[in-house]
C-alpha positions as CSV (number, residue, x, y, z in Angstrom):
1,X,0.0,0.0,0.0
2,X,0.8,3.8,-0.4
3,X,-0.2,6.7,0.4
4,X,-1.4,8.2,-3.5
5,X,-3.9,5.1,-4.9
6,X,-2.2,3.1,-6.8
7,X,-5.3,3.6,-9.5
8,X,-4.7,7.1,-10.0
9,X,-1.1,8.2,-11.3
10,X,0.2,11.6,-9.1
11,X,2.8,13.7,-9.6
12,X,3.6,16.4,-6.8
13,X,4.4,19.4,-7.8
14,X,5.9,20.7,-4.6
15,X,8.2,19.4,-2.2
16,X,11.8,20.1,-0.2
17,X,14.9,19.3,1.1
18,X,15.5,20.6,4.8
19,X,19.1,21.5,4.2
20,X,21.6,20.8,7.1
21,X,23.9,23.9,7.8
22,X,26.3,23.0,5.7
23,X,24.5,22.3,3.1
24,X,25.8,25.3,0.7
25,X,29.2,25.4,2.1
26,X,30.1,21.7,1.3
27,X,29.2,22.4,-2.1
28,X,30.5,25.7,-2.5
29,X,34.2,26.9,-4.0
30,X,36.8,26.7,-1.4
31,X,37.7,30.4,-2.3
32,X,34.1,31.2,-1.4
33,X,33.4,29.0,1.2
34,X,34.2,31.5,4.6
35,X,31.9,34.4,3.0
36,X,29.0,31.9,2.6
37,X,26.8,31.8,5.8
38,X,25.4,28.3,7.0
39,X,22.1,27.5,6.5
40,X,19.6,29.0,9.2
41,X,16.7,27.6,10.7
42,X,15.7,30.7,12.8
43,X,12.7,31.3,10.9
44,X,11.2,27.8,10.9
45,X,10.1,25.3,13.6
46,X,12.8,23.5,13.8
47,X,15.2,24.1,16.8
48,X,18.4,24.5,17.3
49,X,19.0,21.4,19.5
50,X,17.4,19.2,16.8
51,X,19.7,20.2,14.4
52,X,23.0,20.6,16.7
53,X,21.5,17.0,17.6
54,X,21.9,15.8,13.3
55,X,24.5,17.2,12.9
56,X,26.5,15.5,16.4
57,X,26.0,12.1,14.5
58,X,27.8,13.4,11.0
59,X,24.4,14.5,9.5
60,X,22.2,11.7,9.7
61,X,19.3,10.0,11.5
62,X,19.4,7.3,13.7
63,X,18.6,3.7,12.1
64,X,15.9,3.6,14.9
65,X,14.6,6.8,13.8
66,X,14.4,5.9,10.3
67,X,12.9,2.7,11.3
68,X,10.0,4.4,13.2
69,X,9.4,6.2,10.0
70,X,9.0,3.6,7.9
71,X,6.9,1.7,10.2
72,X,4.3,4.7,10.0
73,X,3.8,3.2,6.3
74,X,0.0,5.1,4.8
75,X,0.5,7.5,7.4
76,X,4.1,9.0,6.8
77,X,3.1,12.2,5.2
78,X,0.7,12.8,8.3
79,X,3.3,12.1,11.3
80,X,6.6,12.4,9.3
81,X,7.2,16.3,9.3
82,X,9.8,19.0,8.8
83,X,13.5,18.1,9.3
84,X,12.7,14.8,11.6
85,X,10.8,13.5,8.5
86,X,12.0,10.7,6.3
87,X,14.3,11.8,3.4
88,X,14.5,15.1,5.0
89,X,18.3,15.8,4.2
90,X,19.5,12.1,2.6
91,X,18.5,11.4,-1.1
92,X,18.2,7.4,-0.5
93,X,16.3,8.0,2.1
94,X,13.7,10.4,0.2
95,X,13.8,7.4,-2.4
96,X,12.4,5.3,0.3
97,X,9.8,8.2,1.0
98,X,8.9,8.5,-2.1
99,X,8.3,4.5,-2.3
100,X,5.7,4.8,0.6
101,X,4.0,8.1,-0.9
102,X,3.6,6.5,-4.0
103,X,3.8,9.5,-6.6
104,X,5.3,9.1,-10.0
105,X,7.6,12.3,-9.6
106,X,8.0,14.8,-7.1
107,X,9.8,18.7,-7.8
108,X,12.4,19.1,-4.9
109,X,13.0,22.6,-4.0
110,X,15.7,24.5,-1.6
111,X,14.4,25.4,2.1
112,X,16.2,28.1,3.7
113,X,19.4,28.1,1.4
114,X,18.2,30.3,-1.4
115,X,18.7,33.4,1.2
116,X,21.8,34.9,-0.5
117,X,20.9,33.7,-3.7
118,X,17.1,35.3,-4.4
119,X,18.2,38.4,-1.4
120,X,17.5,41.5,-3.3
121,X,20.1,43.8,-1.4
122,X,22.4,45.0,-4.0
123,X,25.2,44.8,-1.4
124,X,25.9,40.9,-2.2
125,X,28.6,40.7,-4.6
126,X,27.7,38.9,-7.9
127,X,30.3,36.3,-7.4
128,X,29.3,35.7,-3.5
129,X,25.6,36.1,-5.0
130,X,26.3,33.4,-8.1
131,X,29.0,30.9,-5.8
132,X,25.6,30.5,-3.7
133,X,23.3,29.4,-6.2
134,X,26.1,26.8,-7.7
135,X,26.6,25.3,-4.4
136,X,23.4,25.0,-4.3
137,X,22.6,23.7,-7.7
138,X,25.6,21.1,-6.9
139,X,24.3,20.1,-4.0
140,X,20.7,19.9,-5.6
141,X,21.9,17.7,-7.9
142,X,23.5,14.9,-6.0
143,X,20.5,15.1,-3.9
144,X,18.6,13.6,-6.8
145,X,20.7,12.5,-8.9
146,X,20.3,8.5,-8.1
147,X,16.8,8.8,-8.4
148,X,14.9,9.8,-11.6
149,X,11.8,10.2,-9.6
150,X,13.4,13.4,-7.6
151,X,12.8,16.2,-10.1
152,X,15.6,19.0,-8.9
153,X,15.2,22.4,-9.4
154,X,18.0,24.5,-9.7
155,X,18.0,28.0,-8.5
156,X,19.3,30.9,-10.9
157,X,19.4,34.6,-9.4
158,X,18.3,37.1,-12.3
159,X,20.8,40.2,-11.3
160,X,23.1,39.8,-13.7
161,X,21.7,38.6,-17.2
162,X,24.9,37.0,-18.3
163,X,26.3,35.2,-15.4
164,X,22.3,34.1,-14.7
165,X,22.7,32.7,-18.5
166,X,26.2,31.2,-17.1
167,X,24.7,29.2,-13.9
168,X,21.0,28.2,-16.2
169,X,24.1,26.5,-18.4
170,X,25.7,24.9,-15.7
171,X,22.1,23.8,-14.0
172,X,21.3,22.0,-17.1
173,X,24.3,20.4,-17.6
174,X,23.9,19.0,-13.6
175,X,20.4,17.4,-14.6
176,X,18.4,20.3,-13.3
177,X,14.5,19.4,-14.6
178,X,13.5,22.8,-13.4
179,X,15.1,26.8,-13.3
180,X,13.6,28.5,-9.9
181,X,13.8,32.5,-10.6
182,X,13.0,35.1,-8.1
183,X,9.8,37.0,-8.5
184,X,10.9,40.1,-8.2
185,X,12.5,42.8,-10.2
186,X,16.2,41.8,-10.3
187,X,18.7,44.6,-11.1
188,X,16.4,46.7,-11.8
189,X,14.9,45.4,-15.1
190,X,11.6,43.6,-15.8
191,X,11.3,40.3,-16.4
192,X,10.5,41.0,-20.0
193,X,13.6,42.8,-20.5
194,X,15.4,42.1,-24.1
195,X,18.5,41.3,-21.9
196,X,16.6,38.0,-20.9
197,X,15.8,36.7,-23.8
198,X,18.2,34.8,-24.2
199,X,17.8,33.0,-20.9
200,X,14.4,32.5,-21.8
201,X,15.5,31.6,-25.5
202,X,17.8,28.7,-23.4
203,X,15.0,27.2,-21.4
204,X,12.5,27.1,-24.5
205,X,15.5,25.1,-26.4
206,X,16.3,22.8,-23.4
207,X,12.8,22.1,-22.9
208,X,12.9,22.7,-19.1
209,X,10.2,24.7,-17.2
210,X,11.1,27.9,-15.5
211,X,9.3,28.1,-11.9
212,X,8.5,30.6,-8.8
213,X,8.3,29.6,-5.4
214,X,7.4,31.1,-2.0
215,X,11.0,32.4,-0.8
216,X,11.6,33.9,-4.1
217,X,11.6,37.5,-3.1
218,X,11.3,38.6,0.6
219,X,8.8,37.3,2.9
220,X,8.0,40.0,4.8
221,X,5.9,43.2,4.2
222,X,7.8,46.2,4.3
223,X,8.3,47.4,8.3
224,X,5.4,50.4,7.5
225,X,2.8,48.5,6.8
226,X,3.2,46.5,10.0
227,X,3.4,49.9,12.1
228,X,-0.4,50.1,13.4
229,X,1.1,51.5,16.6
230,X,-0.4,48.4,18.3
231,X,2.3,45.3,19.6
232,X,4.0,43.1,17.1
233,X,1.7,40.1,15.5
234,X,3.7,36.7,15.8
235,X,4.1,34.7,12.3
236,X,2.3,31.5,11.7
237,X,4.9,29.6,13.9
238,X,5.2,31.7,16.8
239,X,7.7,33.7,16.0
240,X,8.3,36.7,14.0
241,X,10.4,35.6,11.0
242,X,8.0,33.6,8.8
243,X,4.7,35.2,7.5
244,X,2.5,36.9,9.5
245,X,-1.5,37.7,8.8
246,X,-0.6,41.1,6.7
247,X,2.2,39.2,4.7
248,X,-0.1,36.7,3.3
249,X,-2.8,38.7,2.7
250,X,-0.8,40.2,-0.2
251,X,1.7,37.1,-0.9
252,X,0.1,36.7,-4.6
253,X,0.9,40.1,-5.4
254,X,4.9,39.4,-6.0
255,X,4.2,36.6,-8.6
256,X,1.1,38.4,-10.0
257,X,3.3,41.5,-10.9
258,X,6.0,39.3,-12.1
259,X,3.3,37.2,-14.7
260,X,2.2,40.3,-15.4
261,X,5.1,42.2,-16.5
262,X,5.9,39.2,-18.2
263,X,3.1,38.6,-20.2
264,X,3.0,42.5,-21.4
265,X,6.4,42.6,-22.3
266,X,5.6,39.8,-24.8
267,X,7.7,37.3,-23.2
268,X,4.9,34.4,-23.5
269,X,4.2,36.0,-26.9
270,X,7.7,35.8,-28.1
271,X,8.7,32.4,-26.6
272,X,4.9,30.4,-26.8
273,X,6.7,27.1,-25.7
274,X,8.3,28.8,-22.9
275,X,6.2,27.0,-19.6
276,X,6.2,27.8,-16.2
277,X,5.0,26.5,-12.9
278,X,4.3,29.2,-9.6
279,X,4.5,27.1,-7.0
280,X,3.5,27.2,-2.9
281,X,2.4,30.7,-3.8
282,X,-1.1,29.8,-3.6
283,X,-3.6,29.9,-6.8
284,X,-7.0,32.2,-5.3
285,X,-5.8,35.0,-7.3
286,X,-5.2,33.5,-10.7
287,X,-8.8,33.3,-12.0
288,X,-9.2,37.5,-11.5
289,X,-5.6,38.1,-13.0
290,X,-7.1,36.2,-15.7
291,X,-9.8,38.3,-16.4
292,X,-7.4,41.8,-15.0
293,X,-5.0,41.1,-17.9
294,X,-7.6,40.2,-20.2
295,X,-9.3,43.8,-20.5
296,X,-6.2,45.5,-19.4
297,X,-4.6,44.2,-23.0
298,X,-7.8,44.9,-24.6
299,X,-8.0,48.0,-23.9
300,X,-4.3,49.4,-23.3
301,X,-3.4,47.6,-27.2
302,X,-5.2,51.1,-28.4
303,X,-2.3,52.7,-27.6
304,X,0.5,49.8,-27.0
305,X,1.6,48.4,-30.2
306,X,3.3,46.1,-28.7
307,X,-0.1,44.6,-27.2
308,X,-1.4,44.8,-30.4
309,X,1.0,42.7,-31.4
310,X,-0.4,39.6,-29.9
311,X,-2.4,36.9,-31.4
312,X,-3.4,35.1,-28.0
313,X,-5.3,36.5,-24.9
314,X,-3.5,36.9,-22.0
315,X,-5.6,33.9,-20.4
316,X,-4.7,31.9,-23.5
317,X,-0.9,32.5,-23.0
318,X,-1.0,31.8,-19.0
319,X,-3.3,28.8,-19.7
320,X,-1.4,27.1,-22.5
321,X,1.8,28.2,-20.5
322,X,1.3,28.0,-17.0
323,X,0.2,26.1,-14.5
324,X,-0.3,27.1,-10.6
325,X,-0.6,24.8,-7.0
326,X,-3.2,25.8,-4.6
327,X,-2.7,26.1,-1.0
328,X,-4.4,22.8,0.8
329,X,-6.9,24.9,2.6
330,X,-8.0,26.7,-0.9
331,X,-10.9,25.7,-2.7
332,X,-9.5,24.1,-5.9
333,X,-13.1,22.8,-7.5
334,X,-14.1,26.7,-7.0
335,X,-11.2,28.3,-9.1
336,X,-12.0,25.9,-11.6
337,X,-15.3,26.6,-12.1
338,X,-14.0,30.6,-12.2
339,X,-11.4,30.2,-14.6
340,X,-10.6,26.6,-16.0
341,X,-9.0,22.7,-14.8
342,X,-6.1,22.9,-16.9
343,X,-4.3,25.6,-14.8
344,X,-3.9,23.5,-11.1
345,X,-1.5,21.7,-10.1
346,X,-1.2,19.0,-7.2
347,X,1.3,19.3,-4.5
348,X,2.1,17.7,-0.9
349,X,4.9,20.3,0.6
350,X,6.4,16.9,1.6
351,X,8.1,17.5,4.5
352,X,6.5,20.4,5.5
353,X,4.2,21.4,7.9
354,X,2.7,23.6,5.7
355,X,1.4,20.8,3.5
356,X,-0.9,19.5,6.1
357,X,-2.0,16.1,7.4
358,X,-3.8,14.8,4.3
359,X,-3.0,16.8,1.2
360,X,-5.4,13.8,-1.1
361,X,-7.9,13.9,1.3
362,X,-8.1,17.9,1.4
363,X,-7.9,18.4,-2.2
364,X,-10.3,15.5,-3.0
365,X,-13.0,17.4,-1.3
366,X,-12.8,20.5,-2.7
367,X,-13.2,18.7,-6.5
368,X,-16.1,16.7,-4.5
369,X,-18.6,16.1,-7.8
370,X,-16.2,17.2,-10.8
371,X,-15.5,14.2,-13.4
372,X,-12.8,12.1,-13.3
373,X,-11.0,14.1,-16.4
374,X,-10.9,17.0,-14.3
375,X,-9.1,14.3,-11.6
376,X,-6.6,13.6,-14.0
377,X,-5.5,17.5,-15.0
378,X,-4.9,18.3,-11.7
379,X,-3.7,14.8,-10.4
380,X,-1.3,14.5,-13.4
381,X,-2.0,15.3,-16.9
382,X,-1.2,19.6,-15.8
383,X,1.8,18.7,-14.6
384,X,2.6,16.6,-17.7
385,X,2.1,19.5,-20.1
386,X,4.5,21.5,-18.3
387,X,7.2,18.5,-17.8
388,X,6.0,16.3,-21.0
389,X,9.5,14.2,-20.6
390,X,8.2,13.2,-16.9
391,X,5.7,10.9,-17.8
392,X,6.5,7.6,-15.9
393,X,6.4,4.4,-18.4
């Protein structure tokens, strides 16, 4: 038995490594190795001792620990959680996770060591900024790398068009089957600058997927918007690192503007088998940026010849191009009915808390009634159409 039925082929869309502190510097150029910091878990809920307590026996689990996990069989992705969870930091033992969840594939994203790579302080110096992201895309790699299952996604920072066309390179040389880019406006130029075009030129011609991800540009709301002159509001954990209430109320808005400015600087228009996945960045937004960019090119192509220039809607291009997870607590069968099935994705958040207790069981009744072909789009066949060559045999 596993957890996904073994009737209905899954792919999930969304999951992580917890990297160890040293995950980067291991990985990382000796040269660079001092100036990169270790991995932090101050803004998680993981604690120090758990991780001073890893890393005490050389960065591993106990075999009794493992062994518990394993035992928990259907019920792993309920009970097995955060950096305690099986497969947590040790590829083989994600393969064994991954044998109990049951899913054909399954993206594996960074944690906490895209800090320095995705920061958008212009103080980092490219090559501290760019020895980051290849650490990580090294490490990334042998992560999954025994495992055609694992899916890894490679990070590339944006500042610097040419050495972000350098690392893309070097990321799809490693095996990389996805390119995660920061949503946010990287050295000062829109994502639908002519300077990227050949970055986006590359991914068409590799057939690889480009993706956002929560962690992509800064969590946190600027420090005004939280100054109500009443006493701080702790994040979802506890704490006051991760996102608080204000923060996600307005999460979508960094990965809306970056579609956006996307889509009207042609980029989809230029590149139509460019595709894209925004991931753990919810989806409750897309079905109004659908319409939004619908009548805004409508009416703004009067006067924008470059809108006039295009020979799909915006909801054509995001639809036939994109595709977007929904948190577990959102209402998936609802933003279909607003907007269409072949734009959601399925996604666990394996190890994360975040992912809740029964991601199947959650999602399963929000589709309630909807056919069985709406099933498979979001189950699989979505995910398929934006990573065609992941179809398990």
């Amino acid at each position: 038995m596993t957890y996904a039925p073994a009737n209905r082929p899954m792919y999930d869309a969304d999951s992580h490594i917890m990297e160890l502190p040293d995950f980067l510097q291991k990985y990382a150029d000796p040269e660079l190795r001092a100036d990169i910091p270790a991995v932090s878990y101050s803004a998680s809920l993981v604690t120090d001792e758990e991780v001073a307590e890893i890393m005490a026996r050389g960065g591993r689990h106990t075999e009794e620990h493992v062994a518990e996990m394993i035992a928990l069989g259907d019920n792993l992705i309920e009970r097995s959680k955060e950096i305690q969870a099986l497969g947590a930091f040790d590829g083989r033992e994600r393969s064994k996770a991954v044998d109990m969840l049951g899913f054909q594939k399954q993206l594996v994203f960074a944690t906490h060591s895209v800090t320095m790579p995705f920061s958008p302080s212009s103080k980092i110096p490219p090559k501290l900024r760019y020895g980051a992201a290849r650490a990580h895309n090294r490490h990334m790699a042998d992560f999954c790398g025994h495992d055609s299952r694992l899916m890894g996604v490679a990070v590339v920072p944006l500042e610097e068009p040419a050495l972000a066309l350098e690392e893309l390179e070097f990321a799809l040389k490693s095996g990389a089957k996805a390119i995660w880019v920061p949503h946010h406006a990287c050295g000062g130029r829109s994502p639908g600058h002519v300077e990227f075009d050949p970055f986006w030129t590359r991914l068409v011609e590799a057939n690889t997927p480009f993706v956002m991800h929560v962690g992509g540009s800064p969590l946190q709301l600027d420090k005004a918007w939280i100054n109500n002159g009443r006493p701080p509001v702790k994040d979802w954990m506890g704490g006051g690192e991760n996102l608080r209430t204000k923060d996600m109320a307005v999460l979508h808005q960094g990965p809306e503007t970056f579609l956006s400015m996307m889509l009207i600087d042609g980029v989809f228009e230029r590149f139509p088998k460019l595709r894209g996945g925004c991931i753990e960045l919810g989806a409750g937004w897309v079905p109004a940026m659908l319409v939004r960019l619908d009548w805004t090119v409508k009416i703004w192509s009067k006067t924008d010849a470059n809108l006039a220039r295009f020979t799909r809607k915006p909801s054509e291009q995001l639809t036939q191009q994109m595709a977007f997870t929904p948190f577990v607590f959102e209402d998936v069968g609802a933003l279909i009915d607003q907007s269409n099935p072949d734009l959601y994705l399925f996604s666990t958040d394996y190890p994360h808390t975040e992912g809740g207790r029964n991601p199947i069981a959650r999602f399963e009744t929000s589709l309630a009634d909807r056919s069985e072909q709406i099933r498979d789009r979001f189950y699989s066949e979505n995910f398929l159409r934006i990573f065609p060559e992941a179809r398990a045999s």
